[in-house]
C-alpha positions as CSV (number, residue, x, y, z in Angstrom):
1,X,168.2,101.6,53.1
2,X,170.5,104.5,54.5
3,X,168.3,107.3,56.5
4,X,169.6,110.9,56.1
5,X,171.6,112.5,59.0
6,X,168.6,114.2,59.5
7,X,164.8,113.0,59.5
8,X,161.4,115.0,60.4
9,X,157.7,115.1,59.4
10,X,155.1,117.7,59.8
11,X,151.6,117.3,60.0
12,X,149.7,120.5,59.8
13,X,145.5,120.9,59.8
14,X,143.8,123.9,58.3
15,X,139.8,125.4,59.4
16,X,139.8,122.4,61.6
17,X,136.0,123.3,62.7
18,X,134.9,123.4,58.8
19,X,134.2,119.7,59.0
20,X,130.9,119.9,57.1
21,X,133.6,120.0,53.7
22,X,135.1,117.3,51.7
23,X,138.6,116.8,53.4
24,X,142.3,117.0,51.6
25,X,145.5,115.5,52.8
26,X,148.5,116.3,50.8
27,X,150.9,114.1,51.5
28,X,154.4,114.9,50.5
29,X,157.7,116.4,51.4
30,X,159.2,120.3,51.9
31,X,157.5,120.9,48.8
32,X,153.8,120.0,50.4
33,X,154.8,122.3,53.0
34,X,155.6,124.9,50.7
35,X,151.9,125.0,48.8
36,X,150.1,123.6,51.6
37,X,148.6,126.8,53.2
38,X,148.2,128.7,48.9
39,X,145.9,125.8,48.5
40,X,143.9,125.9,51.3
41,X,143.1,129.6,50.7
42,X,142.3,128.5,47.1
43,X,139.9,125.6,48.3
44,X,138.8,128.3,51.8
45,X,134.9,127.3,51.5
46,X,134.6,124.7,49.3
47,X,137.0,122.3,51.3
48,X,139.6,122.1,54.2
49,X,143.3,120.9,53.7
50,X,145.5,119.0,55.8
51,X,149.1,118.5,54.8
52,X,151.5,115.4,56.0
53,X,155.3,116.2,55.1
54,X,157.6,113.4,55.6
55,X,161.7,113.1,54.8
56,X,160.7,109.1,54.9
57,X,161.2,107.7,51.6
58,X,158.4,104.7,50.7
59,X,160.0,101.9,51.8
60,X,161.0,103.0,55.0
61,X,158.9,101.1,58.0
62,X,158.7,104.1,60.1
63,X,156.6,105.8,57.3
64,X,153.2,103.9,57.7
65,X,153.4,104.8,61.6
66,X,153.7,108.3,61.0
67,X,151.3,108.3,57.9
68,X,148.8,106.6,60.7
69,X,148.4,109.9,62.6
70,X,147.8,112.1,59.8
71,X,145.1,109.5,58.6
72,X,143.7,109.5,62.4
73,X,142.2,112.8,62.6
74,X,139.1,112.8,60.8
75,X,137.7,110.9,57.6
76,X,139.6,111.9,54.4
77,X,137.9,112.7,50.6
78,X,140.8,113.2,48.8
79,X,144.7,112.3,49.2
80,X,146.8,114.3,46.9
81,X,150.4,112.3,47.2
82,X,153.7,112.4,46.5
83,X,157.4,110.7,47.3
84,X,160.4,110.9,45.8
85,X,163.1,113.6,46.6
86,X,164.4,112.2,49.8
87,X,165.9,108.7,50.4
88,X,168.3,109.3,46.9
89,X,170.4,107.0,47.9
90,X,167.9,104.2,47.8
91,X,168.0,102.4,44.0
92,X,165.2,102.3,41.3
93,X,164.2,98.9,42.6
94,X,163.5,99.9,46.4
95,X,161.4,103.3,45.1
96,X,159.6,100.9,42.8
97,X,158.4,98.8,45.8
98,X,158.0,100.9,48.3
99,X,155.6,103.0,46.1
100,X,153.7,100.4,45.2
101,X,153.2,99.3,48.8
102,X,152.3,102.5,49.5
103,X,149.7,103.1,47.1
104,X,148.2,99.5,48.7
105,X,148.6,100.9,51.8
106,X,146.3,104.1,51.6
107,X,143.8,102.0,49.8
108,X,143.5,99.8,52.5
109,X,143.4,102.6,54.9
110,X,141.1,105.1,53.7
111,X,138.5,105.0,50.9
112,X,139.7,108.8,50.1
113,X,140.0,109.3,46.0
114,X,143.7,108.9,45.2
115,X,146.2,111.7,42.9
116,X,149.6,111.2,42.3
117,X,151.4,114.8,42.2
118,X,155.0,113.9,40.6
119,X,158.1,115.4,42.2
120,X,159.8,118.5,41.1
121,X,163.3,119.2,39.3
122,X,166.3,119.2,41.0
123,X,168.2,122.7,40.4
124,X,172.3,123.4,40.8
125,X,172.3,125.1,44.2
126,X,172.9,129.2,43.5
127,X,172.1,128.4,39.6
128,X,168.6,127.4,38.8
129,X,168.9,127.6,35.5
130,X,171.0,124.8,35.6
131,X,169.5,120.7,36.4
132,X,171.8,119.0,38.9
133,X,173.1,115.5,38.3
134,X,170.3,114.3,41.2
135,X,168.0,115.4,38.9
136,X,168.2,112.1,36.8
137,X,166.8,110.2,40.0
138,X,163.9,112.5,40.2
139,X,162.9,111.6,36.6
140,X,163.2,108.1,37.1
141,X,161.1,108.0,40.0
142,X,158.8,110.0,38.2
143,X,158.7,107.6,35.2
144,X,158.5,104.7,37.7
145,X,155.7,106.2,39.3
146,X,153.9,107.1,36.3
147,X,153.5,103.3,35.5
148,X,152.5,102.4,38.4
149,X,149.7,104.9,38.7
150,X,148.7,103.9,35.4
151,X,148.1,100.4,35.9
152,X,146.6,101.5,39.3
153,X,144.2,103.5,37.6
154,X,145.2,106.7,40.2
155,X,145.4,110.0,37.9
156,X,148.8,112.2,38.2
157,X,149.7,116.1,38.5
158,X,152.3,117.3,36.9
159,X,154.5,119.3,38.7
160,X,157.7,118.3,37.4
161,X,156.8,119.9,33.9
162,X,155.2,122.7,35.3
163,X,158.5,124.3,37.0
164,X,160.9,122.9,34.7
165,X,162.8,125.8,32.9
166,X,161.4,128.2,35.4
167,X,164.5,129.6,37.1
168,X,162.5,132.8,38.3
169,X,160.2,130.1,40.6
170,X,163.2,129.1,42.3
171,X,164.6,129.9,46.1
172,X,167.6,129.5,44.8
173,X,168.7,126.0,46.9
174,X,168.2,123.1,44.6
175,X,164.7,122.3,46.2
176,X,162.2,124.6,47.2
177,X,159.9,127.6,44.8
178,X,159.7,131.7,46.0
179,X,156.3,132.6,46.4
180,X,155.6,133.1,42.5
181,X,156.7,129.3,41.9
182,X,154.3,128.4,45.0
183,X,151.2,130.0,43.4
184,X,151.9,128.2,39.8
185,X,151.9,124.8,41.7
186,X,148.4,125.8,43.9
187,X,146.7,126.7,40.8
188,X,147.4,123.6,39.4
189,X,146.4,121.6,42.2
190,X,143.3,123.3,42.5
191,X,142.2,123.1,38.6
192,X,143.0,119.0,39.3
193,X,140.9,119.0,42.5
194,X,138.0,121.6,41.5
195,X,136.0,119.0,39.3
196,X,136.2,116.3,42.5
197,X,134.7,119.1,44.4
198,X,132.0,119.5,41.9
199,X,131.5,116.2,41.7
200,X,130.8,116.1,46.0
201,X,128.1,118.6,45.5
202,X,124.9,116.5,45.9
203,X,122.2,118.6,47.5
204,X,118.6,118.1,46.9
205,X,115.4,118.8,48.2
206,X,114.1,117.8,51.5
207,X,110.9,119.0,52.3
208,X,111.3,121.9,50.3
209,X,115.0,123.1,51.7
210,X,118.1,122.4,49.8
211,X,120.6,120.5,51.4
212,X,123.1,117.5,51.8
213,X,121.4,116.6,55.3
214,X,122.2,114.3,56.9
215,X,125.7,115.7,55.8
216,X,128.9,114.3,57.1
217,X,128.3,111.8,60.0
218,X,131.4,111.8,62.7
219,X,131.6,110.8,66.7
220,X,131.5,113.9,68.5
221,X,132.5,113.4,72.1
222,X,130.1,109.7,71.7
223,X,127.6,111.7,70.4
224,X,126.0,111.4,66.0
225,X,127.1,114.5,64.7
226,X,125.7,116.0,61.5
227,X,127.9,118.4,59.4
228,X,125.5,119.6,56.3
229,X,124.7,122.8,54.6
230,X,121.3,123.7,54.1
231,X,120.3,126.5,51.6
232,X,124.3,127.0,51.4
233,X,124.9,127.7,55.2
234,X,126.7,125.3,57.4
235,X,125.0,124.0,60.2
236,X,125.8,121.3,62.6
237,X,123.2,118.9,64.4
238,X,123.8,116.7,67.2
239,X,121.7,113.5,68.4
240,X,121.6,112.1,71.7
241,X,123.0,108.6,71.9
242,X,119.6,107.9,74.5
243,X,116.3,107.6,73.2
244,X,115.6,111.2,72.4
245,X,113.2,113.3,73.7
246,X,109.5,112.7,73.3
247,X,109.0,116.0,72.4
248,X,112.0,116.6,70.4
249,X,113.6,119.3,72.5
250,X,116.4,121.1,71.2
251,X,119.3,123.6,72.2
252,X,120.8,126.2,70.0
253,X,124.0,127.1,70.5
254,X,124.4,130.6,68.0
255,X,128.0,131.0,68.8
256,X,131.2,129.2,69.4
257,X,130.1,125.9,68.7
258,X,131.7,123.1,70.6
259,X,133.3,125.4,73.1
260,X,132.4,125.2,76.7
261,X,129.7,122.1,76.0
262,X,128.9,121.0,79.6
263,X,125.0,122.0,79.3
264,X,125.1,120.5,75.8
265,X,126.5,117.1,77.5
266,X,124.2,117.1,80.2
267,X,121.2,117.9,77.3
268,X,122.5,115.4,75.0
269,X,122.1,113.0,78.1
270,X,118.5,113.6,78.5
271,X,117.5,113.0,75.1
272,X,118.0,116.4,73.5
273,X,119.4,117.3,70.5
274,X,122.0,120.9,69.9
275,X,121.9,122.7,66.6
276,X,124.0,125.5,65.2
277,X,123.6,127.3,62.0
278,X,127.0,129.5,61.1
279,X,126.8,133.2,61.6
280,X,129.9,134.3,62.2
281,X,130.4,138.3,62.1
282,X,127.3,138.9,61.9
283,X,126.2,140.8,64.9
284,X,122.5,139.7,65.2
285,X,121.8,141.3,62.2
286,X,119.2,140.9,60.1
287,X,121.1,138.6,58.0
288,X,122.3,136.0,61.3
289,X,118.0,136.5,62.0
290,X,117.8,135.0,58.3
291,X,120.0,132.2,58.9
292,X,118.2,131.5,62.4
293,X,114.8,131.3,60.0
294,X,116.1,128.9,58.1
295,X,117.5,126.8,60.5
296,X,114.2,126.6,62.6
297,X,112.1,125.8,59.6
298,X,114.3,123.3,58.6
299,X,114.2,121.1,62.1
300,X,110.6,121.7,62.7
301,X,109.8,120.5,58.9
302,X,112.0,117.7,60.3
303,X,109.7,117.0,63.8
304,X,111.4,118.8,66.0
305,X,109.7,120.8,68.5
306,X,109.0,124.4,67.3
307,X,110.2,126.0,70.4
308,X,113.9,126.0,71.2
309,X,115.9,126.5,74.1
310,X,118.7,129.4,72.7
311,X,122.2,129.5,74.0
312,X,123.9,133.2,73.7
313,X,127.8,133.2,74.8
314,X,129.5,136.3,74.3
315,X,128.5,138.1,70.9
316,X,126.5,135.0,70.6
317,X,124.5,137.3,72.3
318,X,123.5,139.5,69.8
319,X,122.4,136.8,67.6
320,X,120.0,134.9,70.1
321,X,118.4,138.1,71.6
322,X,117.7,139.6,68.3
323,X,116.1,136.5,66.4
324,X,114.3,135.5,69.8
325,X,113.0,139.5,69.8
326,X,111.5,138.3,66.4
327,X,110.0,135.2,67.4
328,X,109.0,134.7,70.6
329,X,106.4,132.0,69.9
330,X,109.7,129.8,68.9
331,X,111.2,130.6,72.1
332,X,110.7,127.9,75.4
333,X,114.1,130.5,77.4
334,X,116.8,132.0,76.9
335,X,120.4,131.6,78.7
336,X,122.8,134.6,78.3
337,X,126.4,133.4,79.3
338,X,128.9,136.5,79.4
339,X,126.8,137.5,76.4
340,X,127.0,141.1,74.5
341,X,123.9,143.3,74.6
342,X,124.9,146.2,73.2
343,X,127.3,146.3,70.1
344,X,128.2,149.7,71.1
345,X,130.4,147.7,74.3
346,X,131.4,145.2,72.1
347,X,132.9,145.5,69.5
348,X,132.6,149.4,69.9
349,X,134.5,149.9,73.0
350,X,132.3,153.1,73.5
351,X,132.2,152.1,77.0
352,X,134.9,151.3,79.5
353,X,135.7,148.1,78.0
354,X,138.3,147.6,75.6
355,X,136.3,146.7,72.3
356,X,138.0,145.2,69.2
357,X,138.3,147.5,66.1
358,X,138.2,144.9,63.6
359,X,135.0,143.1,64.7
360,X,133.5,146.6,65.3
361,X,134.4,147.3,61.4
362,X,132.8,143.9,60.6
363,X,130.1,144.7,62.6
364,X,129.4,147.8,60.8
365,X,129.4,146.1,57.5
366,X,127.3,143.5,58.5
367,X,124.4,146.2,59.6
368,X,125.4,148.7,57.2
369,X,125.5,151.3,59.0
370,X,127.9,154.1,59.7
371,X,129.6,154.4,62.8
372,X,127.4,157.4,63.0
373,X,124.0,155.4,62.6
374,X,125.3,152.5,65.2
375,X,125.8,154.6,67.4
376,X,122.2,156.3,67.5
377,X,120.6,152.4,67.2
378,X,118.0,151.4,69.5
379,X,117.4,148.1,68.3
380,X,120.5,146.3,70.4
381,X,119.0,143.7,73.2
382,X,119.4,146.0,75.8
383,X,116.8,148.4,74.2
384,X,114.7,146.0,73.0
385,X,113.6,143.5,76.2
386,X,109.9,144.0,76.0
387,X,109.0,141.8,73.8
388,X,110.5,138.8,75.5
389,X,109.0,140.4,78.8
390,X,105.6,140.4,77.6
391,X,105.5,136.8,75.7
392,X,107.6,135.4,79.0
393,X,110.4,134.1,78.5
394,X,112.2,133.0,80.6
395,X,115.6,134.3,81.1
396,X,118.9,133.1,82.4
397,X,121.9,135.2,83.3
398,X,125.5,133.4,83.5
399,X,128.0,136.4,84.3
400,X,131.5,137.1,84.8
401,X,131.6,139.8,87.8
402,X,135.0,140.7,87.0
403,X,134.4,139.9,83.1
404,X,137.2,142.6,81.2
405,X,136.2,142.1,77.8
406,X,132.1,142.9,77.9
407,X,131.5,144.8,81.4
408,X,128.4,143.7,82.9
409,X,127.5,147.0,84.2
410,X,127.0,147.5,80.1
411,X,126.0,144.6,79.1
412,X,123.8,141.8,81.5
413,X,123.4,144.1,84.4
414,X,121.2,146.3,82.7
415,X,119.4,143.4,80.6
416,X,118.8,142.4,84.5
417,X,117.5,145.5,85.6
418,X,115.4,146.0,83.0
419,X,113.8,143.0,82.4
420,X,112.6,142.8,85.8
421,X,111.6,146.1,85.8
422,X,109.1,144.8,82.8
423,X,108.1,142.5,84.7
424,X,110.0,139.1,83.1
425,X,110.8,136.1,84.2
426,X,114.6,136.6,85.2
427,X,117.1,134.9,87.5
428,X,121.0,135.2,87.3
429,X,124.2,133.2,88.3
430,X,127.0,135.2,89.7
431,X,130.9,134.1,88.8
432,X,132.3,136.1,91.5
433,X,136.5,137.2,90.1
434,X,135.6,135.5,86.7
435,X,136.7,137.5,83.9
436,X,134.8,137.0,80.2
437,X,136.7,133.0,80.4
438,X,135.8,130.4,80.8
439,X,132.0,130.4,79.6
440,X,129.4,128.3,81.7
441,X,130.0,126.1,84.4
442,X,132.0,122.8,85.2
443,X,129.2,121.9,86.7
444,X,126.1,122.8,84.6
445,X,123.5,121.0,86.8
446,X,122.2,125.0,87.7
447,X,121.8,126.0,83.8
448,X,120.1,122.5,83.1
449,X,117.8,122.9,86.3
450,X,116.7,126.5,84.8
451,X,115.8,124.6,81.1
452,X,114.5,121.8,82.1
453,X,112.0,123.9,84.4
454,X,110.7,126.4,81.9
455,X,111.0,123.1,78.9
């Protein structure tokens, strides 16, 4: 075996944080690269792709190495492979082996589901109209692979026959499609992989919810964490690895999941468990107070405690006032961490802060309301504090003094002047020169202190 005067690989992840769906690794060459990111807006929801492009042809011993890594990163559903249009110097015989130690290798590396995707036609460079003579190496690698999946039982895609006689999907080099050409290649991926996905779907009823709990089951920071959907919606639950909590304690995070975890550490430590249900653009709206509904009926059906401790960072803010607003009975505190208060700061940037005119469009949607009607709203946290003042709860303020995306002269210094003039429980932790990064504290022992008292 000769290596080309050139070798690379590619490994490249997409909706990394989706990780309650069925995984995909393509694995494959420039032509994997080319489809990669069509068929992960194809699968956007109902799975998350990860691509692996190599110039290593089977055979080659620096191939399992790299194919290591891109089996490393999390646990893998479905490998969608390929190998054939580099290395074309190599003869039939050493492509015959190396592919079948290949296939042996993923099996004994991953129980993923296996497809062969067949390689694509060689083209005269600047005439694709025309096959070039290394075409004929492309078929018999295909035909060799084709017996070799069949006796391995591994169904195949054919892309070979799909761009054949296809000049208009070609880029014109020999190799690689035009965008037209791409799309012909995703939709045929995603008819193969479609009834795989259907065939995932397993939800059933648990105490009257539907859902695949406990979901999928991965090492998070040495902590069990559950991936599962639950009435459709994606939510995440995390055990302790100590005996948990007598009284089953929890902590909602309603935003940004994962990011900034030192009070979920230091819960997860004392026997707590953290929860999250998605609601992503939704403002607090009555929609993410829906979700939030679910969520908690679902754990307490489950034995956890029915009141929660809820976590609001930034427009996570929104979310955990307005649902806490709702149902205070459910509600043992509340920490506020650079949290919005008013949409009209953030997103609308009706303040002195600079807003985000996307999000506030989103935000818009997700109320429906005209810019007009959000505007005249009175239903925003900052507005709408006495009912958390009169059940009291208690609240915790962790703010940014110099934060430059939500000001807190708009946003948690008027929560704290209001709330106390109501009466509530209130105390606040001052990040003097912080801006709206990072969230929390390195050391969280303050925030814990605050739960853990008012528990």
């Amino acid at each position: 075996m000769q290596r080309e005067s050139i070798e690379w690989c590619q490994f490249y992840w997409f909706d990394t944080a989706a990780v309650h769906l069925p995984r995909i690794l393509l694995i494959g060459d420039s032509i994997v690269a080319g489809h990669r990111q069509a068929l992960a807006e194809r699968l956007k929801g109902r799975a998350t792709v990860a691509a692996f492009s190599t110039s290593k042809i089977v055979g080659d011993p620096a191939l399992p190495r790299e194919l290591a890594l891109a089996l490393a990163d999390a646990p893998i559903d479905l490998i969608v492979f390929n190998n054939g249009l580099h290395g074309l110097d190599c003869d039939d015989a050493f492509y015959r082996e190396g592919l079948r130690g290949f296939v042996d290798l993923l099996r004994q590396s991953t129980r993923a589901r296996l497809v062969w995707r067949n390689s694509t036609p060689i083209t005269v460079q600047g005439a694709p109209a025309d096959l070039d003579a290394r075409d004929a190496i492309a078929v018999r690698r295909n035909a060799i692979a084709a017996d070799i999946m069949a006796q391995a039982g591994i169904p195949a895609v054919d892309l070979y026959a799909a761009m054949l006689g296809h000049p208009e999907f070609s880029a014109g080099d020999g190799f690689h499609y035009n965008a037209a050409g791409v799309a012909v290649q995703a939709d045929l991926l995603e008819r193969q992989i479609a009834p795989f996905l259907a065939g995932l779907a397993s939800t059933v009823r648990v105490n009257g919810f539907e859902t695949d709990y406990p979901g999928r089951v991965t090492d998070w920071r040495g902590f069990r964490r559950h991936d599962f959907t639950l009435e459709g919606l994606a939510c995440v639950l995390v055990e302790p690895n100590v005996p948990a909590d007598p009284e089953r304690r929890w902590f909602w995070r309603a935003r940004f999941f994962g990011a900034f975890p030192f009070v979920d550490f230091a819960l997860l430590k004392r026997g707590w468990h953290v929860a999250h249900v998605a609601v992503d653009e939704l403002y607090g709206s009555p929609e993410s107070n829906r979700r939030f509904d679910v969520l908690h009926a679902f754990l307490v059906s489950l034995g956890f405690n029915r009141k929660c401790v809820l976590a609001g960072f930034s427009r996570g803010g929104l979310d955990s006032c307005n649902w806490a607003v709702r149902n205070p009975a459910k509600v043992s505190s509340l920490y506020l961490d650079n949290a919005v208060c008013d949409f009209k700061s953030w997103p609308g940037g009706k303040g002195r802060g600079p807003g985000d005119s996307a999000s506030w469009h989103r935000c818009l949607a997700a109320w429906g309301f005209t810019e007009a009607q959000a505007l005249a709203f009175e239903g925003n946290p900052v507005d709408n504090l006495k009912p958390l003042a009169d059940a009291r709860i208690p609240l915790l303020l962790v703010c940014g003094d110099a934060d430059e995306v939500v000001p807190p002269d708009e946003n948690s210094a008027i929560v704290e002047r209001r709330y106390r003039d109501l009466g509530g429980d209130i105390e606040i932790i001052h990040k003097p020169g912080a801006g709206h990064h990072p969230h929390s504290l390195v050391d969280p022992q303050p925030i814990v202190d605050f739960i853990l008292r008012h528990r």
